[in-house]
gemmi code that builds the backbone of each chain (N, CA, C; Angstrom):
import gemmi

chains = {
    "A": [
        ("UNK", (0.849, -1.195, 0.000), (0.000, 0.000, 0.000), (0.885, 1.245, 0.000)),
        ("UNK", (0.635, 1.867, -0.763), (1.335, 3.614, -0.992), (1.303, 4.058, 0.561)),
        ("UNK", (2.727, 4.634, 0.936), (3.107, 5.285, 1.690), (2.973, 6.791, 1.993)),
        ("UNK", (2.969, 7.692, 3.115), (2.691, 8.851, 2.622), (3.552, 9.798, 4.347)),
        ("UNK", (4.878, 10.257, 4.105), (5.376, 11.191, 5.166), (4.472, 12.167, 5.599)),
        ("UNK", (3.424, 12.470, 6.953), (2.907, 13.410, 7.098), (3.558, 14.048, 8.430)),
        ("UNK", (3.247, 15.420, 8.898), (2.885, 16.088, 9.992), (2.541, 15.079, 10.746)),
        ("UNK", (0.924, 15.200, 10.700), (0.275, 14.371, 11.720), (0.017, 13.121, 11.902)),
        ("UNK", (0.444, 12.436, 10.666), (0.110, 11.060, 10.644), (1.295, 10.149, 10.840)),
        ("UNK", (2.492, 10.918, 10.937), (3.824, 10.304, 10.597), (3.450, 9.489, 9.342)),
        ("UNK", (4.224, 8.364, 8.938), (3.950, 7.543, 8.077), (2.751, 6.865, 8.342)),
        ("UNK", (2.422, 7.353, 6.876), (0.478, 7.194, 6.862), (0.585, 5.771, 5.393)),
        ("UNK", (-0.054, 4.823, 5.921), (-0.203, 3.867, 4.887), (-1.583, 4.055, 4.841)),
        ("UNK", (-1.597, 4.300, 3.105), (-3.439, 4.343, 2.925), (-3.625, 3.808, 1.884)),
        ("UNK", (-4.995, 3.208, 1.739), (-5.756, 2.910, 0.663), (-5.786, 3.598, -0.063)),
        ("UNK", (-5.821, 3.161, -1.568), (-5.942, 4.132, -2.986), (-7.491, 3.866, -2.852)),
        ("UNK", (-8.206, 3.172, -2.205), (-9.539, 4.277, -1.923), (-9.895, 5.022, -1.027)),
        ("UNK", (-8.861, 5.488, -0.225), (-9.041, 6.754, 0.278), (-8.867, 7.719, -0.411)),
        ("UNK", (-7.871, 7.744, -1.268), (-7.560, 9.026, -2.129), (-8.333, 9.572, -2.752)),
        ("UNK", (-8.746, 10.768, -2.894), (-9.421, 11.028, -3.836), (-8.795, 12.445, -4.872)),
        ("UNK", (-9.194, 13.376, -6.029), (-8.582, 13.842, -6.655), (-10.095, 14.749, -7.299)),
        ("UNK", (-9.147, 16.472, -7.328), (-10.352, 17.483, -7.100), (-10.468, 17.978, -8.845)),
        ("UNK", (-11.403, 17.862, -9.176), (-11.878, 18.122, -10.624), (-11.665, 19.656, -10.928)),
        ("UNK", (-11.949, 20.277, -9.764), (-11.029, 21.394, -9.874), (-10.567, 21.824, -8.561)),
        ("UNK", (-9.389, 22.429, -8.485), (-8.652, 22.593, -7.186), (-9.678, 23.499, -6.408)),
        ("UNK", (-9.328, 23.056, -4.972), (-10.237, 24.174, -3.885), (-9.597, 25.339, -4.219)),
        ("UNK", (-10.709, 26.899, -3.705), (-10.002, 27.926, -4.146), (-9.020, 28.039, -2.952)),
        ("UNK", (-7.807, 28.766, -3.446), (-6.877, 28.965, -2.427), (-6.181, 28.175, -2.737)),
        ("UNK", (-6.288, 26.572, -2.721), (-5.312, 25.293, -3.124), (-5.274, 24.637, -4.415)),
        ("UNK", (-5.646, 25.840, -5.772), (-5.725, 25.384, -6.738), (-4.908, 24.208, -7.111)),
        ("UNK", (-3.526, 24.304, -7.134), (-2.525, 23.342, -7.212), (-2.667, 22.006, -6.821)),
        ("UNK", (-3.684, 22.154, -5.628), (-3.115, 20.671, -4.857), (-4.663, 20.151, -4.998)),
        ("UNK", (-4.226, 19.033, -6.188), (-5.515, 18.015, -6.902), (-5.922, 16.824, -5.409)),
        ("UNK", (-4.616, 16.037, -5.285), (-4.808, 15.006, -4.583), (-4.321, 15.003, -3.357)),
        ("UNK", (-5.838, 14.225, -2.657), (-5.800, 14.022, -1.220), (-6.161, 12.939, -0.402)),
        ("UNK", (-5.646, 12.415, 0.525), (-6.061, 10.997, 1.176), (-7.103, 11.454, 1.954)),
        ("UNK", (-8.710, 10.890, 2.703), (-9.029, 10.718, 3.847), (-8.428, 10.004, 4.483)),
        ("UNK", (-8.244, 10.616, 5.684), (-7.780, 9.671, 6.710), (-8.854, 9.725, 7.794)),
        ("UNK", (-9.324, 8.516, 8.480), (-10.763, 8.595, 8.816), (-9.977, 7.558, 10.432)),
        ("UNK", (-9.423, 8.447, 11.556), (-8.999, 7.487, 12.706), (-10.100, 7.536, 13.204)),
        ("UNK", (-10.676, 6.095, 13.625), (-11.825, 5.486, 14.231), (-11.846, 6.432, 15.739)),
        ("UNK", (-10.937, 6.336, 16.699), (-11.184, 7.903, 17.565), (-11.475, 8.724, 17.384)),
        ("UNK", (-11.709, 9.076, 16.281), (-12.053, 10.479, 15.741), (-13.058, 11.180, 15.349)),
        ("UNK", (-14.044, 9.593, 14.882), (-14.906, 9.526, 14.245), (-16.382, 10.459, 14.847)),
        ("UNK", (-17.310, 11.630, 14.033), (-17.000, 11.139, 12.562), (-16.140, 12.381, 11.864)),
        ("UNK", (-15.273, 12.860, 12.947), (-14.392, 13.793, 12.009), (-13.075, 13.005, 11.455)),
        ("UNK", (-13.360, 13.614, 9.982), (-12.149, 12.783, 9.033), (-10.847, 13.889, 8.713)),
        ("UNK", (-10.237, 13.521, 8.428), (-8.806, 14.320, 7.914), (-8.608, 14.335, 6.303)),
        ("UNK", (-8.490, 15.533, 5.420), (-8.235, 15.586, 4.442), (-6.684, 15.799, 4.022)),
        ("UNK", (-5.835, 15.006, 4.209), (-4.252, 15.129, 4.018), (-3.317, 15.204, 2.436)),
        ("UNK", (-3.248, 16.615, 2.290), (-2.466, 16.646, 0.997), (-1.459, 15.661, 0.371)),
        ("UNK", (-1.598, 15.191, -0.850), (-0.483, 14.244, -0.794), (0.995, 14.681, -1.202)),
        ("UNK", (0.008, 15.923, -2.255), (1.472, 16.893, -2.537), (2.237, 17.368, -1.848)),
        ("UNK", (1.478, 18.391, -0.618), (1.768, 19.032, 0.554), (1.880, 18.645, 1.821)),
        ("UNK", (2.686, 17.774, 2.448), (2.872, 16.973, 3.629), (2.251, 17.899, 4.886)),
        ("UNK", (2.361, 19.418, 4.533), (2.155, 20.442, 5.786), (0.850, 20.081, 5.470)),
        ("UNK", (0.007, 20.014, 4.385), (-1.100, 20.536, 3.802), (-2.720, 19.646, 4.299)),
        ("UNK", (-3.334, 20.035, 5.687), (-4.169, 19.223, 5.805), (-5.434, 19.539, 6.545)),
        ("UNK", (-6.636, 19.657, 6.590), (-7.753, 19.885, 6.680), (-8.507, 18.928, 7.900)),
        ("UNK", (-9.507, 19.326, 8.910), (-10.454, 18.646, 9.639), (-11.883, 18.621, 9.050)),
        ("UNK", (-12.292, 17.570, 9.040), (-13.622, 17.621, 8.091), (-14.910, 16.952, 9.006)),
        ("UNK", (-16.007, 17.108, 8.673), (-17.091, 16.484, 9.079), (-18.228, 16.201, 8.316)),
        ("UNK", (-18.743, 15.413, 8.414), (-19.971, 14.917, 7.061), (-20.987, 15.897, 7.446)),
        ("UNK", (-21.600, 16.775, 6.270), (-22.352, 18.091, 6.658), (-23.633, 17.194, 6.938)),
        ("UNK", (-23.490, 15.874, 6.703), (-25.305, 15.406, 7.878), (-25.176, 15.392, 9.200)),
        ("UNK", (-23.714, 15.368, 9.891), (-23.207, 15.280, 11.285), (-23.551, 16.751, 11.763)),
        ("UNK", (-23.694, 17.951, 10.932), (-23.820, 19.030, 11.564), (-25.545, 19.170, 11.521)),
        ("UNK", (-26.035, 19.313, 10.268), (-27.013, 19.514, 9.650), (-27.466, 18.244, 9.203)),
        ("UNK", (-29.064, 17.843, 9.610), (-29.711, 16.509, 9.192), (-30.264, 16.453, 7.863)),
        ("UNK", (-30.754, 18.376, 7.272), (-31.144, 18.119, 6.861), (-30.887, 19.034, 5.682)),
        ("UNK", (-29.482, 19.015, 5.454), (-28.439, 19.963, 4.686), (-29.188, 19.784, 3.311)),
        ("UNK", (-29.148, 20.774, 2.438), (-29.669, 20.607, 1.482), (-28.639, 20.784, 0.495)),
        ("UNK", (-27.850, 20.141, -0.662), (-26.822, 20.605, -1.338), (-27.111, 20.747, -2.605)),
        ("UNK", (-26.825, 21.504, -3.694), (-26.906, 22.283, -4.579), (-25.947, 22.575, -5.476)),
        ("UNK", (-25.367, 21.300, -6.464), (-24.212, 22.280, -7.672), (-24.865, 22.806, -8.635)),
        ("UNK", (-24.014, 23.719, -8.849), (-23.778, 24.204, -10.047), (-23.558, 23.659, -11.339)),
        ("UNK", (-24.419, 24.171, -12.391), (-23.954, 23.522, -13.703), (-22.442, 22.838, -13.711)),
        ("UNK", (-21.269, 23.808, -13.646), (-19.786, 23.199, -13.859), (-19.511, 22.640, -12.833)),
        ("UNK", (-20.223, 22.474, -11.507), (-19.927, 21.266, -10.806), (-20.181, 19.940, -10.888)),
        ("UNK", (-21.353, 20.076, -11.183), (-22.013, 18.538, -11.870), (-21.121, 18.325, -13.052)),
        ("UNK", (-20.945, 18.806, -13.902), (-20.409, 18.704, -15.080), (-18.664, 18.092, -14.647)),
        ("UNK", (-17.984, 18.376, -13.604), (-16.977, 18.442, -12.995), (-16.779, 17.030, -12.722)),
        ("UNK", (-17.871, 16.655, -11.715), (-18.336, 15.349, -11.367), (-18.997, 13.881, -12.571)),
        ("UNK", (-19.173, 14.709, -13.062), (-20.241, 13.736, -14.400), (-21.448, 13.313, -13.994)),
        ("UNK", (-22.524, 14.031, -13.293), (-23.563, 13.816, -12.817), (-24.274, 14.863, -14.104)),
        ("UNK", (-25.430, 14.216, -14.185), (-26.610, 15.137, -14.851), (-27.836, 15.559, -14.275)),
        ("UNK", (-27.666, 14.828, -12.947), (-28.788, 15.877, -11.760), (-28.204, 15.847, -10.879)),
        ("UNK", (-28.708, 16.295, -9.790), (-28.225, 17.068, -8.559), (-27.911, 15.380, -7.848)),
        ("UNK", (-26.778, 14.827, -7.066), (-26.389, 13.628, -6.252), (-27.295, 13.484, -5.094)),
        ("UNK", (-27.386, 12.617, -4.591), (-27.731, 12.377, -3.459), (-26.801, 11.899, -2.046)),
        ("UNK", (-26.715, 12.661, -1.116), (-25.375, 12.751, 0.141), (-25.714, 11.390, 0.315)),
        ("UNK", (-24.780, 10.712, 0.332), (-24.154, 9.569, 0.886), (-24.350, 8.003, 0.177)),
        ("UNK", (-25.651, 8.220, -1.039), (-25.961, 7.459, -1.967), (-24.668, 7.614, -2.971)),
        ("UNK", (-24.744, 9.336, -3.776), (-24.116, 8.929, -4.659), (-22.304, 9.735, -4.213)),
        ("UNK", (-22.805, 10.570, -3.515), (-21.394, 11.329, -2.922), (-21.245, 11.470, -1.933)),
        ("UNK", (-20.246, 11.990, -1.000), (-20.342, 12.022, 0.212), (-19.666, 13.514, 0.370)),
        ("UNK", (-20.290, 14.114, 1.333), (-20.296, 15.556, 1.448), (-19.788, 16.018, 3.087)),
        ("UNK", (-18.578, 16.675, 2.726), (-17.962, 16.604, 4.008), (-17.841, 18.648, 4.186)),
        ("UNK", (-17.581, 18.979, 5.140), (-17.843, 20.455, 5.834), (-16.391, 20.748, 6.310)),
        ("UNK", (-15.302, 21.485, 6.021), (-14.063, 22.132, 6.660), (-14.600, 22.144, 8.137)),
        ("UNK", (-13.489, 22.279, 8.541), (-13.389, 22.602, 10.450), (-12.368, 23.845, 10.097)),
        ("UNK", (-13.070, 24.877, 11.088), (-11.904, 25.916, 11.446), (-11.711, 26.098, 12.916)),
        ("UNK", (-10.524, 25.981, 13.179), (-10.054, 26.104, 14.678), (-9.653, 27.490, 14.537)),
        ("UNK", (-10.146, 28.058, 15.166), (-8.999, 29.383, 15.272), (-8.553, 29.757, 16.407)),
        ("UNK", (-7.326, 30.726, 16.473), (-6.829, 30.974, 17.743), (-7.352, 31.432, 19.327)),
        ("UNK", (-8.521, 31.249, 18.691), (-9.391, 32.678, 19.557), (-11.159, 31.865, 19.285)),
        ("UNK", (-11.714, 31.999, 19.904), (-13.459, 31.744, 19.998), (-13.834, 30.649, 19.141)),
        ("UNK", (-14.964, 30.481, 18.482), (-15.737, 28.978, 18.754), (-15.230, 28.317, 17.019)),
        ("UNK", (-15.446, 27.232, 17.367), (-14.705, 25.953, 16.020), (-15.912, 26.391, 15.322)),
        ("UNK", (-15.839, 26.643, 13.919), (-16.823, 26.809, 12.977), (-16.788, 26.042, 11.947)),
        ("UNK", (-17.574, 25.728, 11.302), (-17.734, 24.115, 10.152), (-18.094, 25.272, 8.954)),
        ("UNK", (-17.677, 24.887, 7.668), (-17.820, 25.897, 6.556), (-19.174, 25.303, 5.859)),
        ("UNK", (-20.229, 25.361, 6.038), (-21.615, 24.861, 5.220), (-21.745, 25.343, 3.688)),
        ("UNK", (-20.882, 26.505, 3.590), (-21.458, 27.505, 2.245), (-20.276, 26.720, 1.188)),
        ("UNK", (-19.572, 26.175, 1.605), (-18.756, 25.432, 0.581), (-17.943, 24.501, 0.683)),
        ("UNK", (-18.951, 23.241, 0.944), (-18.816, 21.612, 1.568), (-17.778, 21.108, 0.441)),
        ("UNK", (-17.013, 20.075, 0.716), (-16.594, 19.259, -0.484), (-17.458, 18.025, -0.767)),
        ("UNK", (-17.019, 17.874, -1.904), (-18.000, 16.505, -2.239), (-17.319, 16.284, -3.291)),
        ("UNK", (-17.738, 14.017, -3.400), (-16.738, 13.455, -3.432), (-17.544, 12.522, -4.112)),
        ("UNK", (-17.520, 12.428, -5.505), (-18.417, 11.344, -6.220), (-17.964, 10.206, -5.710)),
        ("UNK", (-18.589, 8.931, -4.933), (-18.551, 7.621, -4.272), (-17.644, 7.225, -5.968)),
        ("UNK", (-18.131, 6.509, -6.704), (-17.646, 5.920, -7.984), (-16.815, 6.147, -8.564)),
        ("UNK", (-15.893, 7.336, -8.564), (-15.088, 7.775, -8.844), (-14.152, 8.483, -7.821)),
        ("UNK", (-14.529, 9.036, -7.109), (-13.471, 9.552, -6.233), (-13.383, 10.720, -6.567)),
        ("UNK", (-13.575, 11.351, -7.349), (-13.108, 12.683, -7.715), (-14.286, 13.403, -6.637)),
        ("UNK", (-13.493, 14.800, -6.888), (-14.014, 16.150, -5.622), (-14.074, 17.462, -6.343)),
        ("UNK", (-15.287, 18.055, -5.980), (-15.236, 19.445, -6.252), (-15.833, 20.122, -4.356)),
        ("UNK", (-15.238, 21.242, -4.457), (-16.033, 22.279, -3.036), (-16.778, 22.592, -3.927)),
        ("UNK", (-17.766, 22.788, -3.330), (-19.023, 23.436, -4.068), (-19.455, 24.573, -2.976)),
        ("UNK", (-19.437, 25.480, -3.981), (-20.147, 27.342, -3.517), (-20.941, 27.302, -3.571)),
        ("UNK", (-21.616, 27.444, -1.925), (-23.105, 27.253, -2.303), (-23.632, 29.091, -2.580)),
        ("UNK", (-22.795, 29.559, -2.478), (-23.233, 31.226, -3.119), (-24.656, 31.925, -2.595)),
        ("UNK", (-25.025, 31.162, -2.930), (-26.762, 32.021, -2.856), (-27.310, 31.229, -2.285)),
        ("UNK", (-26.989, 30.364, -1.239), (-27.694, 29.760, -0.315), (-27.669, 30.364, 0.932)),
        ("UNK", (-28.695, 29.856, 2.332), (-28.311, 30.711, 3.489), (-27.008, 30.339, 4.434)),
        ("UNK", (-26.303, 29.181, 3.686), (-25.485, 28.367, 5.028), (-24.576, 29.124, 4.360)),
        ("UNK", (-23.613, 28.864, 6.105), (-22.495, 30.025, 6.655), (-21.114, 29.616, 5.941)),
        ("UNK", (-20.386, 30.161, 5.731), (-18.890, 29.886, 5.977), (-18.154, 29.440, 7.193)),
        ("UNK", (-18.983, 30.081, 8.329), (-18.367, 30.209, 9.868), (-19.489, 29.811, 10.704)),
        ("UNK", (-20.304, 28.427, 10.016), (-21.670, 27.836, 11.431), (-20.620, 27.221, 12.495)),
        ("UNK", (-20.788, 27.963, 13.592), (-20.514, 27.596, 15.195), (-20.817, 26.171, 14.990)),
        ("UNK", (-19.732, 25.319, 15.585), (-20.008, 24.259, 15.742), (-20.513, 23.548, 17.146)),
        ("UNK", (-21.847, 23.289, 17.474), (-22.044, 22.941, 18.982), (-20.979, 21.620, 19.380)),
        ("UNK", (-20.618, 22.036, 20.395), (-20.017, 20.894, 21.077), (-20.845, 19.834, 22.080)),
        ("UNK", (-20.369, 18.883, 22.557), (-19.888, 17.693, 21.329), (-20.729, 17.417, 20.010)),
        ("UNK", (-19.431, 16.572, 19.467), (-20.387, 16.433, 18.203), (-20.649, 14.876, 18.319)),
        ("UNK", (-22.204, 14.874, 18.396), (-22.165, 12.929, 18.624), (-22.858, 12.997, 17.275)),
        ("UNK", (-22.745, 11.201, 17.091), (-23.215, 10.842, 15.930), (-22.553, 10.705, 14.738)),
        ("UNK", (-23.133, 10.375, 13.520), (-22.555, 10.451, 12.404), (-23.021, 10.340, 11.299)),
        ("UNK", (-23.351, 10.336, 10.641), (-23.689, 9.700, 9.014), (-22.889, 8.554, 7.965)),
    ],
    "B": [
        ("UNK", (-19.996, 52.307, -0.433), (-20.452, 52.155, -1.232), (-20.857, 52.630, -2.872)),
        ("UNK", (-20.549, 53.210, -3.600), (-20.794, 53.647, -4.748), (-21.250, 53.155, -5.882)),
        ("UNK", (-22.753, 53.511, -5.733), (-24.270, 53.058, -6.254), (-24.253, 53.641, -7.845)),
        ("UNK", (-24.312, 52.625, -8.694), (-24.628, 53.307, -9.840), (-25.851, 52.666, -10.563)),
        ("UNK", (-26.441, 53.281, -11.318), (-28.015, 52.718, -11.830), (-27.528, 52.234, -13.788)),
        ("UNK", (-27.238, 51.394, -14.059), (-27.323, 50.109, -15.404), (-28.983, 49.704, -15.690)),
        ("UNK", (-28.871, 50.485, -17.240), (-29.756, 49.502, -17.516), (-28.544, 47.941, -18.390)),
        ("UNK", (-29.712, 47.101, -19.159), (-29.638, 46.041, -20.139), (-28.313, 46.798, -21.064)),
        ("UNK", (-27.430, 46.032, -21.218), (-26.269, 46.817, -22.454), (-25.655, 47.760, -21.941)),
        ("UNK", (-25.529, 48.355, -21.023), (-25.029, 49.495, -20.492), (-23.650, 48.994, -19.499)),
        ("UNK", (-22.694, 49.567, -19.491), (-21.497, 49.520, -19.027), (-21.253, 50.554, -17.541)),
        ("UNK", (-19.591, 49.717, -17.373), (-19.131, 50.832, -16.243), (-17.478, 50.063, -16.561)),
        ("UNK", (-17.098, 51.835, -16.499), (-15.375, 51.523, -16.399), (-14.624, 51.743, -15.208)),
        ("UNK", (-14.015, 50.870, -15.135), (-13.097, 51.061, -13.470), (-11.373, 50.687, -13.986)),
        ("UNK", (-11.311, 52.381, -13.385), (-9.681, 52.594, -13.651), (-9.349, 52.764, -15.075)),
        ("UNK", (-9.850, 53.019, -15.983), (-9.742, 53.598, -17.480), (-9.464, 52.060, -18.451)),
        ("UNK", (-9.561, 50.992, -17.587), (-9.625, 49.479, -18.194), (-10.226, 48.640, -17.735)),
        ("UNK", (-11.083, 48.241, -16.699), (-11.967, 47.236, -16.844), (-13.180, 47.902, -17.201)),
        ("UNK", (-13.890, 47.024, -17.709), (-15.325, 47.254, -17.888), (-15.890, 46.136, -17.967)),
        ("UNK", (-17.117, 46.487, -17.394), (-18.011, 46.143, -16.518), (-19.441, 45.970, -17.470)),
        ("UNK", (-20.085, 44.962, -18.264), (-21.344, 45.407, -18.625), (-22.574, 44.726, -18.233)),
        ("UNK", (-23.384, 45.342, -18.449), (-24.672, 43.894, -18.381), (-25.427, 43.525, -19.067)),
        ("UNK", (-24.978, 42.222, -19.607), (-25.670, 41.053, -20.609), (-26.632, 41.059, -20.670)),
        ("UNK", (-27.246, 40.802, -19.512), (-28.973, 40.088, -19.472), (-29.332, 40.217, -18.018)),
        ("UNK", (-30.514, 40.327, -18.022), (-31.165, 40.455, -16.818), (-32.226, 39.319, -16.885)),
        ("UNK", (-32.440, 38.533, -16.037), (-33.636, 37.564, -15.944), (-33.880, 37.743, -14.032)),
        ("UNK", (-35.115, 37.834, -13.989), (-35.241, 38.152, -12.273), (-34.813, 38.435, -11.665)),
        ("UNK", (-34.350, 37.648, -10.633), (-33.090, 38.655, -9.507), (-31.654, 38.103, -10.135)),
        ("UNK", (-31.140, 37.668, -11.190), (-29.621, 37.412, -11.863), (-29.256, 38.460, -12.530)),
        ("UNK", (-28.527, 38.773, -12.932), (-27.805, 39.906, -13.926), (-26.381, 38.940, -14.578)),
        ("UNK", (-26.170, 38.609, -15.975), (-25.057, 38.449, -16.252), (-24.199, 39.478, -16.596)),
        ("UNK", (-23.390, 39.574, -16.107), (-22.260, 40.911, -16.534), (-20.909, 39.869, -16.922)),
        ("UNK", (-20.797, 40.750, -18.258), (-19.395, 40.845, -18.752), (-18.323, 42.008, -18.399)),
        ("UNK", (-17.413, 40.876, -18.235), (-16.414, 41.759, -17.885), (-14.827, 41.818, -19.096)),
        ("UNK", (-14.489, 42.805, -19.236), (-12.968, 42.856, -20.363), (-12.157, 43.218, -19.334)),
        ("UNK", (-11.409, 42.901, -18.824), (-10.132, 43.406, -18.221), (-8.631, 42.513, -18.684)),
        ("UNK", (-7.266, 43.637, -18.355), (-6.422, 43.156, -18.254), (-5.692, 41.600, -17.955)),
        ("UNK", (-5.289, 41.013, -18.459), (-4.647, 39.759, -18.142), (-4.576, 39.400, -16.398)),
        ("UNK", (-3.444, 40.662, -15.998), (-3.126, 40.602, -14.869), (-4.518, 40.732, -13.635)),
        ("UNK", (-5.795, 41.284, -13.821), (-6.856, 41.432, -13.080), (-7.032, 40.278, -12.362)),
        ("UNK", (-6.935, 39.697, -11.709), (-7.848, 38.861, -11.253), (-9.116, 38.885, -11.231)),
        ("UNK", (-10.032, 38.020, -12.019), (-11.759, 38.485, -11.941), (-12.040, 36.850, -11.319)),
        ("UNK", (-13.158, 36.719, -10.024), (-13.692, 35.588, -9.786), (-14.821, 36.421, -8.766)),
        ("UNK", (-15.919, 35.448, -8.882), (-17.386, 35.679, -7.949), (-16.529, 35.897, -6.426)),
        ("UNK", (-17.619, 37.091, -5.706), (-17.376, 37.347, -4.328), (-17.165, 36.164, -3.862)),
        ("UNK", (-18.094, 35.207, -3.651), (-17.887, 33.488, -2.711), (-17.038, 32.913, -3.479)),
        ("UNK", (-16.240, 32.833, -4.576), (-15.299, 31.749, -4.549), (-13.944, 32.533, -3.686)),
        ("UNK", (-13.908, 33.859, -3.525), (-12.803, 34.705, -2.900), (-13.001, 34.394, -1.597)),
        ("UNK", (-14.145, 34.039, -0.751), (-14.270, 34.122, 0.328), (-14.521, 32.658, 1.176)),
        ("UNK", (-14.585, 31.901, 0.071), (-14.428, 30.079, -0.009), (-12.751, 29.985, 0.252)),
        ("UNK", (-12.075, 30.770, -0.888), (-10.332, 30.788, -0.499), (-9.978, 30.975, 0.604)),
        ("UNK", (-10.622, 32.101, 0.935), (-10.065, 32.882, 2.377), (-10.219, 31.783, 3.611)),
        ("UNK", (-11.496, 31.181, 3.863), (-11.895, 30.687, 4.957), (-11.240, 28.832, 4.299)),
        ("UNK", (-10.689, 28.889, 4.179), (-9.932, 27.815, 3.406), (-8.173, 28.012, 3.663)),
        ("UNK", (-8.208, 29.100, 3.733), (-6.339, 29.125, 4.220), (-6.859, 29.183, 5.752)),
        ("UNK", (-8.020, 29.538, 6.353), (-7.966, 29.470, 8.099), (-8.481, 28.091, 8.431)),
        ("UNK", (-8.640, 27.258, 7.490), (-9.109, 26.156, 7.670), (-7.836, 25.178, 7.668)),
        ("UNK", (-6.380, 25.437, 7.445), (-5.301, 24.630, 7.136), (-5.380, 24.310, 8.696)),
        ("UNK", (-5.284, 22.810, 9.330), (-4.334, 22.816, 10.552), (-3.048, 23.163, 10.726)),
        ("UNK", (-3.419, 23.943, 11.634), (-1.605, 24.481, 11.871), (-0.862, 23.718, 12.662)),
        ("UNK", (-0.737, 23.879, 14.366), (-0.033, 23.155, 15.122), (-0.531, 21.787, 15.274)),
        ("UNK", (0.006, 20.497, 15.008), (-0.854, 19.457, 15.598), (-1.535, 19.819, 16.522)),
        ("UNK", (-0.674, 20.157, 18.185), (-1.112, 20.124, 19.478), (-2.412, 21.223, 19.489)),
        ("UNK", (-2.561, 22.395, 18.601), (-3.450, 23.018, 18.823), (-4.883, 22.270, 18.396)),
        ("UNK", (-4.672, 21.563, 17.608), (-5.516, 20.621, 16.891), (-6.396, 19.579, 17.737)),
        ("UNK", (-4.998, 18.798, 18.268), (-5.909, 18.522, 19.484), (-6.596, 18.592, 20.477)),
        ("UNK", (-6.279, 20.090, 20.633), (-6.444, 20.438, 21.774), (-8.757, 20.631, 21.329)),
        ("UNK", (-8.451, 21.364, 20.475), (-9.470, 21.468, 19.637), (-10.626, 20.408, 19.858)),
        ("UNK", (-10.095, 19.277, 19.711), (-10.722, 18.014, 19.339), (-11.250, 17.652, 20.640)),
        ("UNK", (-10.258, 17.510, 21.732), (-10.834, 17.168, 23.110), (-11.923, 18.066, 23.393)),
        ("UNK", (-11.901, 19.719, 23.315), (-12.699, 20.306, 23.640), (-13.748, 20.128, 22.982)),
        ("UNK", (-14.446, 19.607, 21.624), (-15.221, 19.049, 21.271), (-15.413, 17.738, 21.705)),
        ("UNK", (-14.967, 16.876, 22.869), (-15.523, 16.092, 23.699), (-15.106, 14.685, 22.382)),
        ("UNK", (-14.033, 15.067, 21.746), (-13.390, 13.699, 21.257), (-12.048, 13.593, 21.595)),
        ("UNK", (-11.404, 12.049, 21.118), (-10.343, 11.827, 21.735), (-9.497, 12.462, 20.909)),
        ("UNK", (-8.519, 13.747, 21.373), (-7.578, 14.162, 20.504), (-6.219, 12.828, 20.353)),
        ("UNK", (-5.378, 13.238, 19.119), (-3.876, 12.652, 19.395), (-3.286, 12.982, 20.230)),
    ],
}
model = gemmi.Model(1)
for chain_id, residues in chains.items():
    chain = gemmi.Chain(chain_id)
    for i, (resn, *xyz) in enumerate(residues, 1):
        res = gemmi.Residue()
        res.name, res.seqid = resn, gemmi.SeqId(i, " ")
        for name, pos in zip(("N", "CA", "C"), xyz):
            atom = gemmi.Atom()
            atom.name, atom.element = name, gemmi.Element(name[0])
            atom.pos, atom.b_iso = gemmi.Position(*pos), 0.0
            res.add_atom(atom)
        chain.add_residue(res)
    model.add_chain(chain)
structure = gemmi.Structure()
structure.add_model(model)
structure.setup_entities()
C-alpha cells in the first residue's frame, strides 16, 4: 500500500480508496488536486483531508449530515459537469459531502456549510461546491460535542 | 459604497480598463461581462471568500488541533 510522510500522521499507509482527486482545485489550493481521507476510528465522525502533494497541507472535516440533518446541497452547472452527474447527487448514496473545520486561535470551532466538499462515491473525484446564494455560513458555530454520524 | 443605476447593455469603467457590462437580466440574476487586463484577477465574491476561509481552515499546530478536538468532547492525538 502507498506510503505517505505526514505532519500528523507520521507515516500514513493508505488505501488508494481513500484518495481522492479534485476536478477542480479548492479555491486557495488550486494546485493541490490530490488528497487521502484519513478517517482514525477515535475520531470519528471527524475525518482528515491530508495533501499528498503538501505533507504540511491538511484539513479537519465532518460529514455536513453530522452538523445539519437536513443539509440541502446544490451544484452548479460546472460542478455537476466536474463530477459527471446530470442531476443534482444524493449525500451519501451517490457522494459524500464533508464540511471544513476551522479552529482558530481565539473563539468557537466553525464548520464551513457555504462550501462543503463533495466526493463522487464511484469515482473519487471532488469538487467544493459554492453554495453562493444559499443561506449556510462559511463560519456555522459548531455545537459541542459532536455525537453521531452519518 | 458607490451606487450606480445600469440599464440592459449598459457599461461601467473602473480605472480607465476594466469594464463592466450587463448582458442580461432575468429576475433577480444579472449576467455581466467583464474585459479586463490579463493581470486582473476576476472571480465571484464566494469563490474569494471560499479561499479565504480555506487558508484558516489549514491545521496548523498538531497540538493546537488537538487540543481542539478534546474540547469538542473527542479523543484528541
Amino acid at each position: 500500500m502507498p506510503i505517505l510522510e505526514t505532519p500528523y500522521f507520521g507515516r500514513l499507509t493508505y488505501d488508494e480508496s481513500a484518495a481522492i482527486e479534485f476536478a477542480i482545485g479548492m479555491p486557495g489550493f488550486e494546485e493541490e488536486k490530490r488528497f487521502v481521507i484519513v478517517e482514525p476510528p477515535s475520531h470519528a465522525p471527524m475525518v482528515y483531508l491530508q495533501s499528498m502533494g503538501r505533507r504540511d497541507l491538511c484539513f479537519l472535516a465532518l460529514p455536513v449530515l453530522a452538523v445539519d440533518g437536513s443539509y440541502g446541497l446544490r451544484l452548479g452547472a460546472e460542478e455537476l459537469k466536474a463530477l459527471g452527474f446530470e442531476e443534482q447527487p444524493v449525500i451519501n448514496r451517490d457522494v459524500v459531502c464533508l464540511c471544513l473545520v476551522t479552529i482558530p486561535e481565539e473563539g468557537p470551532v466553525t464548520v464551513n456549510l457555504a462550501a462543503p466538499v463533495v466526493i463522487r462515491r464511484s469515482t473519487r473525484k471532488a469538487v467544493q461546491v459554492i453554495q453562493g446564494d444559499s443561506e449556510y455560513s462559511f463560519r456555522h458555530p459548531l455545537p459541542a460535542p459532536v455525537e453521531g454520524g452519518c | 459604497m458607490l451606487i450606480i443605476d445600469r440599464r440592459l447593455g449598459q457599461a461601467i469603467v473602473i480605472d480607465g480598463r476594466i469594464e463592466v457590462r450587463v448582458t442580461e437580466i432575468a429576475g433577480n440574476r444579472v449576467k455581466l461581462g467583464i474585459v479586463a487586463p490579463r493581470e486582473c484577477g476576476v472571480v465571484r465574491k464566494e469563490v474569494e471568500q471560499a479561499a479565504e476561509h480555506n487558508r484558516a481552515a489549514v491545521l496548523g499546530d498538531p497540538g493546537r488541533a488537538a487540543a481542539a478536538l478534546r474540547a469538542l468532547g473527542r479523543k484528541g492525538r
